[in-house]
ROKOLFI-202290 format. One record per atom (N, C-alpha, C, CB): residue number from 1; residue in three letters; chain; x, y, z. Coordinates in pm, whole numbers, plus 50000, padded with zeros to 5 digits. Glycine has a CB too. Layout:
REM residues N
ATOM  num  residu  chaine      X      Y      Z
ATOM  NUM     ALA       A      X      Y      Z
...
This chain:
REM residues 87
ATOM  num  residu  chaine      X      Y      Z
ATOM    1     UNK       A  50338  61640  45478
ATOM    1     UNK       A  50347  61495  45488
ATOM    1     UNK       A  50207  61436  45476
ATOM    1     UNK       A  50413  61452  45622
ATOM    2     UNK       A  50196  61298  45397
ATOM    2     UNK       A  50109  61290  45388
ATOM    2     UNK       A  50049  61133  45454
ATOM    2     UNK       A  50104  61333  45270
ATOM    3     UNK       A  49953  61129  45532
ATOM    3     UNK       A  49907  60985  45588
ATOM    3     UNK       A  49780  60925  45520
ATOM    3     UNK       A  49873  60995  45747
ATOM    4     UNK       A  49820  60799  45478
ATOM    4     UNK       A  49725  60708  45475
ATOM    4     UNK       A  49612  60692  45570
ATOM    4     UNK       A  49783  60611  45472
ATOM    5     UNK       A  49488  60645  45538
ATOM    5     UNK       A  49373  60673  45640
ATOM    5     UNK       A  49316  60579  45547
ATOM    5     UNK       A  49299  60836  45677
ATOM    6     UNK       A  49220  60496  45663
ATOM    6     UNK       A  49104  60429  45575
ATOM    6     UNK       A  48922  60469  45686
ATOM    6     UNK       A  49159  60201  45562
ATOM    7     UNK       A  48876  60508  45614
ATOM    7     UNK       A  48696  60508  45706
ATOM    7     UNK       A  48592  60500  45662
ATOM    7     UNK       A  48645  60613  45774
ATOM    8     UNK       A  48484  60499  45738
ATOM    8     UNK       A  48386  60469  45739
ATOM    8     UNK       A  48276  60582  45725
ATOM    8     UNK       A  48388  60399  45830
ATOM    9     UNK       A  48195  60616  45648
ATOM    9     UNK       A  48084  60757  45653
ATOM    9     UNK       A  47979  60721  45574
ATOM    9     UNK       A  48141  60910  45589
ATOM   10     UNK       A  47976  60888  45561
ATOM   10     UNK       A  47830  60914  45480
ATOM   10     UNK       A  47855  60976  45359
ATOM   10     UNK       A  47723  61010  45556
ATOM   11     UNK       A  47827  60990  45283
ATOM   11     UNK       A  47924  61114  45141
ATOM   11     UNK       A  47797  61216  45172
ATOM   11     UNK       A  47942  61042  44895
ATOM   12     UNK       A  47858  61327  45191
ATOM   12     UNK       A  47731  61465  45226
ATOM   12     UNK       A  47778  61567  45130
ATOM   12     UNK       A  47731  61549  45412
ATOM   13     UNK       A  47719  61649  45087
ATOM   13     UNK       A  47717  61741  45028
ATOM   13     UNK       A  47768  61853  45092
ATOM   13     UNK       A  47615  61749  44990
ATOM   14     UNK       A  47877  61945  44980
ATOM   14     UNK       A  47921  62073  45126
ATOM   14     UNK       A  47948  62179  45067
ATOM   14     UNK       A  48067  62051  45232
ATOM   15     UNK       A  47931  62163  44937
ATOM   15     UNK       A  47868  62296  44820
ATOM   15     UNK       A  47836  62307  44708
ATOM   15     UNK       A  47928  62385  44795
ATOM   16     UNK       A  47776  62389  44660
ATOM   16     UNK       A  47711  62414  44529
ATOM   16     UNK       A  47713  62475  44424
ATOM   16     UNK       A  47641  62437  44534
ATOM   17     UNK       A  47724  62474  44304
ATOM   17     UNK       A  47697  62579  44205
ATOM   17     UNK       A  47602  62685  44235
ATOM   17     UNK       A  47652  62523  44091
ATOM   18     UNK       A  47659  62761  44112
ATOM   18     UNK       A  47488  62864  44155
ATOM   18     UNK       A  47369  62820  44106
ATOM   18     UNK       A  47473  63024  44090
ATOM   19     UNK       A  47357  62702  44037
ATOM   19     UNK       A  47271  62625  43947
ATOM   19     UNK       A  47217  62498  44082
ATOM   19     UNK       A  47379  62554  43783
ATOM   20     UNK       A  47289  62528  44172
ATOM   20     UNK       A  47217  62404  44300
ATOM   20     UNK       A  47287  62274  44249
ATOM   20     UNK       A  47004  62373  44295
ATOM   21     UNK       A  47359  62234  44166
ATOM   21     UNK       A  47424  62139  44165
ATOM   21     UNK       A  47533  62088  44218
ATOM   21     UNK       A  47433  62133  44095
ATOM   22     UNK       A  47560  62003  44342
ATOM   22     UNK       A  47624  61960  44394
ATOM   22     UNK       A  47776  61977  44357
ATOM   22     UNK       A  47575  61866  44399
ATOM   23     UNK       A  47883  62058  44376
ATOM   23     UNK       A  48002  62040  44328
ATOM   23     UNK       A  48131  62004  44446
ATOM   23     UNK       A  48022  62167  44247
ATOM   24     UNK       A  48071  61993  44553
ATOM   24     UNK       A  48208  61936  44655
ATOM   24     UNK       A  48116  61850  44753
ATOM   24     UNK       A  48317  62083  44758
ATOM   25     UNK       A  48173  61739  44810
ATOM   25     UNK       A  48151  61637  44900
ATOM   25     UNK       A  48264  61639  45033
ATOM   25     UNK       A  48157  61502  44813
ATOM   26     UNK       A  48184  61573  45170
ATOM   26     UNK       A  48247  61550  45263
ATOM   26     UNK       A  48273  61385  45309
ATOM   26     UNK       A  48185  61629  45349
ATOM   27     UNK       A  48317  61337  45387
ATOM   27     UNK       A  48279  61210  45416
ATOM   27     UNK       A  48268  61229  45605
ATOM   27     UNK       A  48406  61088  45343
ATOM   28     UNK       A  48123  61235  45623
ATOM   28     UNK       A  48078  61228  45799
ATOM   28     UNK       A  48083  61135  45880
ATOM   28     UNK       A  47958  61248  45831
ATOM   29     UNK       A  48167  61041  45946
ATOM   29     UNK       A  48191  60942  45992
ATOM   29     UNK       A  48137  60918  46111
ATOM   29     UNK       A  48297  60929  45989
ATOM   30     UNK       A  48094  60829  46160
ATOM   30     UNK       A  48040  60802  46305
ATOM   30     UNK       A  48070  60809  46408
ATOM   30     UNK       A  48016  60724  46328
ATOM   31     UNK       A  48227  60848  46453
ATOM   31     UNK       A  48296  60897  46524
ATOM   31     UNK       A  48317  61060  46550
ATOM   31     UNK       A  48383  60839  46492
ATOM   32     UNK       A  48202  61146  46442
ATOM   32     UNK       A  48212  61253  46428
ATOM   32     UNK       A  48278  61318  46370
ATOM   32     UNK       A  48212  61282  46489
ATOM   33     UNK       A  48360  61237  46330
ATOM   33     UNK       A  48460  61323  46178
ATOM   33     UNK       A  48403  61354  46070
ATOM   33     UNK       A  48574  61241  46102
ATOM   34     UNK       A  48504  61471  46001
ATOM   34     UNK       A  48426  61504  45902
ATOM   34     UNK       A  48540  61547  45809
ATOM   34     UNK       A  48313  61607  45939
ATOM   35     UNK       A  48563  61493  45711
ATOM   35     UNK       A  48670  61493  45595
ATOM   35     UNK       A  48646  61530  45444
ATOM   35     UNK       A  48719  61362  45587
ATOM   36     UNK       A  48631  61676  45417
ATOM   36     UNK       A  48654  61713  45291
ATOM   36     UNK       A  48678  61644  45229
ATOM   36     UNK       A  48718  61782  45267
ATOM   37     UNK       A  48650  61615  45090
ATOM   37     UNK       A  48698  61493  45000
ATOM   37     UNK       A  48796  61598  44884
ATOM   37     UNK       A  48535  61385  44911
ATOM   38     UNK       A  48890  61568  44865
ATOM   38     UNK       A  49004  61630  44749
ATOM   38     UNK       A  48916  61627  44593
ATOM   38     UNK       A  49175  61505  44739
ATOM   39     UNK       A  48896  61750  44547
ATOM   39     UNK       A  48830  61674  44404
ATOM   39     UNK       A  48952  61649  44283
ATOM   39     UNK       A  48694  61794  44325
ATOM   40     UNK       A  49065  61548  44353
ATOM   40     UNK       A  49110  61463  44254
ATOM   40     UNK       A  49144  61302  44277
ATOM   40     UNK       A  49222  61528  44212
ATOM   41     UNK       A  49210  61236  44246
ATOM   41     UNK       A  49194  61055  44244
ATOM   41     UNK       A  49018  61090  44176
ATOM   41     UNK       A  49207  60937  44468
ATOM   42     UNK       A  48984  60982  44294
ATOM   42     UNK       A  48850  60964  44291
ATOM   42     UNK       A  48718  61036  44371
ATOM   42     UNK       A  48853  60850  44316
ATOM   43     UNK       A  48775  61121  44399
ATOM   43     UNK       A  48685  61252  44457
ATOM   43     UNK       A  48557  61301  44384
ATOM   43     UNK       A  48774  61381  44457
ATOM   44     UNK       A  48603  61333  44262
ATOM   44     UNK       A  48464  61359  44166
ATOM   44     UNK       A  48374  61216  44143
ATOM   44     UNK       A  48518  61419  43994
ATOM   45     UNK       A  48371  61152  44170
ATOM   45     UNK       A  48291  60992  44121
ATOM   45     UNK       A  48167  60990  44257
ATOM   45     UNK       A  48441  60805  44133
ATOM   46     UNK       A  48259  61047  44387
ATOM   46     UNK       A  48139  61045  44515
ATOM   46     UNK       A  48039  61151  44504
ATOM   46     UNK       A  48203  61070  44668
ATOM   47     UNK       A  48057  61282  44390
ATOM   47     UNK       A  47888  61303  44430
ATOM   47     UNK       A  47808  61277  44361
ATOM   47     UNK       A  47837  61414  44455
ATOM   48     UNK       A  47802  61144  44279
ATOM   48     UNK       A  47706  61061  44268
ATOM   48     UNK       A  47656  60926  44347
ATOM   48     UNK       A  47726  61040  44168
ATOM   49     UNK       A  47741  60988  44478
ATOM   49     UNK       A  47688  60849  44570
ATOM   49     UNK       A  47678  60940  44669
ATOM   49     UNK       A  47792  60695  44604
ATOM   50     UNK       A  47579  61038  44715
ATOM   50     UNK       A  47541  61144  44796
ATOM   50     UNK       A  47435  61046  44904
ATOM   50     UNK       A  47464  61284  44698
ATOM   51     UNK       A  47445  61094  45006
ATOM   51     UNK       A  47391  60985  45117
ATOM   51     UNK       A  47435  60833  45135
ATOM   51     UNK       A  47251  60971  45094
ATOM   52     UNK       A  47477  60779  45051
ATOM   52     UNK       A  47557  60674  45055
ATOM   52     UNK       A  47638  60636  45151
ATOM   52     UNK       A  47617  60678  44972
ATOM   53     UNK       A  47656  60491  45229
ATOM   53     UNK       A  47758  60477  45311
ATOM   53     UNK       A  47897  60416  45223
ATOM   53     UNK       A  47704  60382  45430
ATOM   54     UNK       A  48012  60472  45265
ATOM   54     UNK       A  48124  60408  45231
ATOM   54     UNK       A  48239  60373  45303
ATOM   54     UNK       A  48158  60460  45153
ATOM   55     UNK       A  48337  60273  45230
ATOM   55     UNK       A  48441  60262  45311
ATOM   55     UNK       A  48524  60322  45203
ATOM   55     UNK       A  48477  60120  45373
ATOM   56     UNK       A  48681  60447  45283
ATOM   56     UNK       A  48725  60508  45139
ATOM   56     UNK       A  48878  60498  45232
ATOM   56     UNK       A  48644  60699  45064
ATOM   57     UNK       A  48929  60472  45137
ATOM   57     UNK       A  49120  60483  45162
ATOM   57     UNK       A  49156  60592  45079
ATOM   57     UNK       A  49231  60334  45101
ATOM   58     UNK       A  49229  60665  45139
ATOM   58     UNK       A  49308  60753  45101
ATOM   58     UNK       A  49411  60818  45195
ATOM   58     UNK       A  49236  60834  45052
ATOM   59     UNK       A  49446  60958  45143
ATOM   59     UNK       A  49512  61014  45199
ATOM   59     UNK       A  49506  61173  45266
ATOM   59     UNK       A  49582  60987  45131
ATOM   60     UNK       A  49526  61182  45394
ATOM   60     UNK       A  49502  61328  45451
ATOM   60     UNK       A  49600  61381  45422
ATOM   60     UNK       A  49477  61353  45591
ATOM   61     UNK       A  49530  61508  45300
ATOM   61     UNK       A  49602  61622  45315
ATOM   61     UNK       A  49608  61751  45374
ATOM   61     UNK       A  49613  61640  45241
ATOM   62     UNK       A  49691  61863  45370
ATOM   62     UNK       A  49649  61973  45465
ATOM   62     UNK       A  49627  62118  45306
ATOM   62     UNK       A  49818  62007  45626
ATOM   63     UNK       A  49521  62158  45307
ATOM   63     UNK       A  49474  62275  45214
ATOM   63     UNK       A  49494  62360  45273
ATOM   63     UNK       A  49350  62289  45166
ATOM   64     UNK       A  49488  62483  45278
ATOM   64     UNK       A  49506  62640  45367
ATOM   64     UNK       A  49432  62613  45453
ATOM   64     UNK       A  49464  62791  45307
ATOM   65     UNK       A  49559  62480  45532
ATOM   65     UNK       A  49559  62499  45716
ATOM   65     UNK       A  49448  62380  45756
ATOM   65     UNK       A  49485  62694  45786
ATOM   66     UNK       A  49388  62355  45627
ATOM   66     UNK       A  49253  62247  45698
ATOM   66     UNK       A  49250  62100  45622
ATOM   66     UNK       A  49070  62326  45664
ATOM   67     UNK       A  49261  62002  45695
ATOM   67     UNK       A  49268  61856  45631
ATOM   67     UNK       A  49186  61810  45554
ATOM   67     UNK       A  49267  61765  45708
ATOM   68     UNK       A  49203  61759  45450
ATOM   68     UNK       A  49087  61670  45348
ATOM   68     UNK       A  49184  61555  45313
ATOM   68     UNK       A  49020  61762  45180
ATOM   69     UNK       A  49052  61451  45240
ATOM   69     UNK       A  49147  61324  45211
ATOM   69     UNK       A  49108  61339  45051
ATOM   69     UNK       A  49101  61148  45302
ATOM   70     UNK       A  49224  61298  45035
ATOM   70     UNK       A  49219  61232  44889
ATOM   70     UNK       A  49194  61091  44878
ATOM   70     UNK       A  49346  61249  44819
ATOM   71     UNK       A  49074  61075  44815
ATOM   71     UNK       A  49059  60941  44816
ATOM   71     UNK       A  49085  60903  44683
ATOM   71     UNK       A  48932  60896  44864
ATOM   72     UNK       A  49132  60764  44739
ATOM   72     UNK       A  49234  60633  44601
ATOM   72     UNK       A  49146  60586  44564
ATOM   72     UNK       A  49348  60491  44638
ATOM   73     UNK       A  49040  60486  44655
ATOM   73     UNK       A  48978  60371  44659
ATOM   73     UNK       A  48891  60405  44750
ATOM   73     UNK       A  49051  60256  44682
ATOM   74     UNK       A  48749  60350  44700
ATOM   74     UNK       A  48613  60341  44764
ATOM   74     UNK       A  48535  60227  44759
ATOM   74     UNK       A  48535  60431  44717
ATOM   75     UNK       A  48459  60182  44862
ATOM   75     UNK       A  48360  60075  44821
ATOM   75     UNK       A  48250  60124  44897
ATOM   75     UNK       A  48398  59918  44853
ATOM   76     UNK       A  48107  60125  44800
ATOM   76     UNK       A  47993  60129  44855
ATOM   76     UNK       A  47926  60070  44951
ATOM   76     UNK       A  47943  60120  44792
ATOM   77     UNK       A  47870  60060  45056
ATOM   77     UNK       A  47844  60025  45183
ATOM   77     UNK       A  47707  60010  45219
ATOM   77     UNK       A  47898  60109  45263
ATOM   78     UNK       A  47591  60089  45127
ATOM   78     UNK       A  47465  60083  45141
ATOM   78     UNK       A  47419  60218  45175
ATOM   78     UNK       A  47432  59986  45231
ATOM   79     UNK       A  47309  60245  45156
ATOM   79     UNK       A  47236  60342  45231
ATOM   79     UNK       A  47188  60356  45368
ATOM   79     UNK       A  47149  60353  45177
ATOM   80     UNK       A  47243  60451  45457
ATOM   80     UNK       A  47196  60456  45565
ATOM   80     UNK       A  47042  60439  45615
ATOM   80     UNK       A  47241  60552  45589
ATOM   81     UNK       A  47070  60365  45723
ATOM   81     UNK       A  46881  60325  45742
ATOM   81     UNK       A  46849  60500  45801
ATOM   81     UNK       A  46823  60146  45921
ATOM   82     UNK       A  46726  60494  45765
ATOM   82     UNK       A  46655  60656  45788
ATOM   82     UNK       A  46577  60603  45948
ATOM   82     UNK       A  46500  60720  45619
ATOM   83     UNK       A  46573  60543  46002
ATOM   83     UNK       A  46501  60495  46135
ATOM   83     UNK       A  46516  60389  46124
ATOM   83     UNK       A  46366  60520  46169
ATOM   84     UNK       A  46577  60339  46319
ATOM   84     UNK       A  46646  60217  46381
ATOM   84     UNK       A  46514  60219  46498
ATOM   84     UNK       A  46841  60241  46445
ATOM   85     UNK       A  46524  60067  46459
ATOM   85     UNK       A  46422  60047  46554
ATOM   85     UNK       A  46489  59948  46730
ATOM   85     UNK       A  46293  59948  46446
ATOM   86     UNK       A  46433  59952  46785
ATOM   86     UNK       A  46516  59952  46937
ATOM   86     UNK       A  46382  59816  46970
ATOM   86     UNK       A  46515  60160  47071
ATOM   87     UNK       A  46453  59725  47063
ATOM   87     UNK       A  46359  59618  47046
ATOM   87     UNK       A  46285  59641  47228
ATOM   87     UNK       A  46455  59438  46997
């Protein structure tokens, strides 16, 4: 069965060729989640937005036993600030 989900993250990197080129993405959310991205919909388009914040709708699926989303729809969100300053 499959659920709709919409969130909030980071697009991270979560493996590689043997050439070091990025070939699978996660999305790390601020709540501590962490969601495999499906490489189909629009899955392949996020690892060219690596560190990037986004908001992504899709759908959780279950792979051998472990959840990822397939994402439909994404919108770019900005780059995470690298240091917050505290007043």
């Amino acid at each position: 069965m499959e659920n709709m989900i919409r969130i909030n993250g980071i697009v991270i990197p979560i493996d590689w060729d043997p050439g070091g080129e990025v070939v699978a993405v996660a999305i790390a959310t601020y709540d501590e989640g962490f969601y495999p991205v499906a490489l189909n919909a629009k899955g392949p388009e996020l690892i060219a937005h690596l560190r990037k914040t986004i908001q992504a709708d899709g759908q959780i699926e279950t792979r051998d036993g472990r959840p990822t989303i397939r994402v439909d729809r994404y919108t770019l969100l900005g780059v995470p600030p690298l240091k917050r300053q505290y007043p």
